[in-house]
C-alpha positions in Angstrom: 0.0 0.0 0.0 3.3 2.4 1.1 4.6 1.6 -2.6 1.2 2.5 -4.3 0.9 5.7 -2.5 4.6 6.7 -3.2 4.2 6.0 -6.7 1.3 7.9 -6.9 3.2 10.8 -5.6 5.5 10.9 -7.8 3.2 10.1 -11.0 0.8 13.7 -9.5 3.6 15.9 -9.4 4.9 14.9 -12.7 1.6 15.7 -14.4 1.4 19.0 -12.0 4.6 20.0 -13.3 3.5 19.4 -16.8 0.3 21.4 -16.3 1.6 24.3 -15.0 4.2 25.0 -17.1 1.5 24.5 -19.9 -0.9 26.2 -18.7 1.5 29.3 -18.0 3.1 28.8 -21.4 -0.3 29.4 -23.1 -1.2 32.2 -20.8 1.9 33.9 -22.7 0.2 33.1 -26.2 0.6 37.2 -27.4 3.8 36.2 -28.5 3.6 35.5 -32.4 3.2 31.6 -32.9 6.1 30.9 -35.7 6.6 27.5 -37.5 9.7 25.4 -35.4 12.6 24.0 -36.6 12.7 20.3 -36.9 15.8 19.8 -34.7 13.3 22.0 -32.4 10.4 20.0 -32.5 12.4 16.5 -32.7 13.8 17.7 -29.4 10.4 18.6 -27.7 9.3 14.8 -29.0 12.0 13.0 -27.4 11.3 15.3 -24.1 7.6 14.4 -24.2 8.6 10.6 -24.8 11.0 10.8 -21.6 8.4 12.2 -20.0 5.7 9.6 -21.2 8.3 6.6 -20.1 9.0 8.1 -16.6 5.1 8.2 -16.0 4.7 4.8 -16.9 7.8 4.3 -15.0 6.2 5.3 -11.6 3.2 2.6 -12.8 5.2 -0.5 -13.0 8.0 -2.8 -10.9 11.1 -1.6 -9.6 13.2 -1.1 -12.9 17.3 -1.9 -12.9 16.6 -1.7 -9.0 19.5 -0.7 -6.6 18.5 -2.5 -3.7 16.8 -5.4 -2.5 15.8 -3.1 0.1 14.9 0.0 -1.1 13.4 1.9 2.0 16.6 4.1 2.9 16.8 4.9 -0.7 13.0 5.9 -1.2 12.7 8.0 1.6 15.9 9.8 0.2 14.4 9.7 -3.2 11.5 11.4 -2.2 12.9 13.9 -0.3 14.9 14.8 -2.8 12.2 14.7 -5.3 10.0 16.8 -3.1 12.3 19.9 -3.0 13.2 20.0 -6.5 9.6 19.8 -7.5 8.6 22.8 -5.0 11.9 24.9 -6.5 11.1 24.3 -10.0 7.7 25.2 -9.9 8.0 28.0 -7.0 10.8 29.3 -9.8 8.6 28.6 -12.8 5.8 31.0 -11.4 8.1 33.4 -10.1 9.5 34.4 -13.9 6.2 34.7 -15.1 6.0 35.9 -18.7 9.6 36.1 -18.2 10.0 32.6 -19.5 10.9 30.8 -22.4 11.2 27.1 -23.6 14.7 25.5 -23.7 14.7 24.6 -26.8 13.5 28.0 -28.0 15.5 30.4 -25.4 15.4 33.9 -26.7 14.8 37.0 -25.1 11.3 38.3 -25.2 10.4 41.9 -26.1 8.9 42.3 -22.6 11.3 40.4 -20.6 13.1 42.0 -17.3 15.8 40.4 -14.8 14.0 38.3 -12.4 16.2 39.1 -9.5 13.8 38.2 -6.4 13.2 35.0 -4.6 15.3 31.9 -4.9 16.5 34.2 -8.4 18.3 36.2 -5.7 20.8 33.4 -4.8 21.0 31.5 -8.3 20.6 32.0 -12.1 19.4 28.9 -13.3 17.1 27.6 -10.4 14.3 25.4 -12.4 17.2 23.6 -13.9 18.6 22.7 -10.5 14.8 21.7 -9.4 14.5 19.9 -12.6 17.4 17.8 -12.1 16.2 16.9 -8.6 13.3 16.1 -9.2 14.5 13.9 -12.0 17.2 12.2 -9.5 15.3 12.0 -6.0 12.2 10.7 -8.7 14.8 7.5 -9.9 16.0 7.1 -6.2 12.1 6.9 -5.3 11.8 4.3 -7.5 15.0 2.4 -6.7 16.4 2.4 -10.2 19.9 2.9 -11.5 17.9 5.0 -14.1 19.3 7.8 -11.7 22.7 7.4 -13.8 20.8 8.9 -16.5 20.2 11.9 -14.9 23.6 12.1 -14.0 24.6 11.9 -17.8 21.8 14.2 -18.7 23.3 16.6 -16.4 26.3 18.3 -18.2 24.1 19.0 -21.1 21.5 21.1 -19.1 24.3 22.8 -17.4 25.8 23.1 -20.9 22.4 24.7 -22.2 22.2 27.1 -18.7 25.8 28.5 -19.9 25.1 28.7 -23.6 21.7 30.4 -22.4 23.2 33.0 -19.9 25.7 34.0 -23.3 22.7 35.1 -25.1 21.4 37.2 -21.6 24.1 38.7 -21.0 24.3 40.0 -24.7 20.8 40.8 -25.4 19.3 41.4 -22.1 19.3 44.9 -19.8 21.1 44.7 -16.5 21.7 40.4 -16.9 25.7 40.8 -17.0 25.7 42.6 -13.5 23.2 40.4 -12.3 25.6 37.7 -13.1 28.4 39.1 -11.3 25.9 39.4 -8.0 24.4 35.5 -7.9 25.9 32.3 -8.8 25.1 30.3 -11.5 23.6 27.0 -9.7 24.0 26.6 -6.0 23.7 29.5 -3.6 27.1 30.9 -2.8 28.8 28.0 -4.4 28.6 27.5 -8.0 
């Protein structure tokens, strides 16, 4: 019963993630819809089909388990889980219309430095919570799957960089905000 509930957890604040930022992202539909690029929208289909797996993930048996006894690791897992899903959606809301998809990331003609909050501490917060939630998801569910995240993360934080080049060139006031906040962990990094 434990193992039902948990997995249930985790399978709610996937889709809750999902329907915020979707919900928020077509809130901000006065933006001109333009035609994608395929690499863009080849991208956006293998996210979706990540997505998709690690639902139906949290509705099956252990998968590549860790342990034969997982309880230290869940409890982790879900801790883990739990803060990054609060900071990536606490984060998402905070930007506001000051947002734009990964694959897409461009400055907006409205956008302003989003300096307040966790945004006062760290650049690239939603990232971080992403990556949590991710990881403490795969601990929660006891399955070396959690490597993948570790793989996968160099190429967000690859992204984050690549993203912050384009702020500081393009955006008002981002280079000093740079120099006042770290890029991914308070005080740190």
């Amino acid at each position: 019963m434990t193992l039902i509930l948990l997995r249930g957890y985790l399978l709610v604040g996937l889709v809750v993630h999902k329907l915020i930022w979707e919900i928020l992202k077509r809130r901000r539909s006065t933006e001109r819809k333009t035609s994608l690029p395929v690499s863009v929208i080849l991208v956006k289909a293998v996210k979706l089909t990540i997505l998709a797996g690690i639902a139906v993930q949290t509705l099956v048996p252990d998968v590549l388990p860790i342990t034969s006894d997982p309880v230290v690791i869940r409890i982790v897992g879900v801790a883990i889980y739990t803060a990054g899903l609060l900071v990536a959606i606490s984060c998402r809301l905070q930007l506001g219309e000051n947002w734009s998809d990964i694959e897409t990331a461009k400055v907006l003609s409205h956008q302003a430095v989003v300096s307040n909050g966790i945004y006062r501490y760290i650049r690239h917060p939603i990232y971080v919570g992403d990556l949590l939630l991710l990881a403490g998801l795969e601990l929660s569910l006891n399955s070396w799957l959690v490597a993948a995240v570790a793989l996968m993360t160099p190429v967000v934080l690859w992204k984050a960089v690549c993203e912050e080049r384009m702020l500081v060139e393009t955006l008002p006031g981002y280079r000093e905000y740079c120099n006042t906040t770290k890029r991914f962990v308070p005080f740190v990094i």
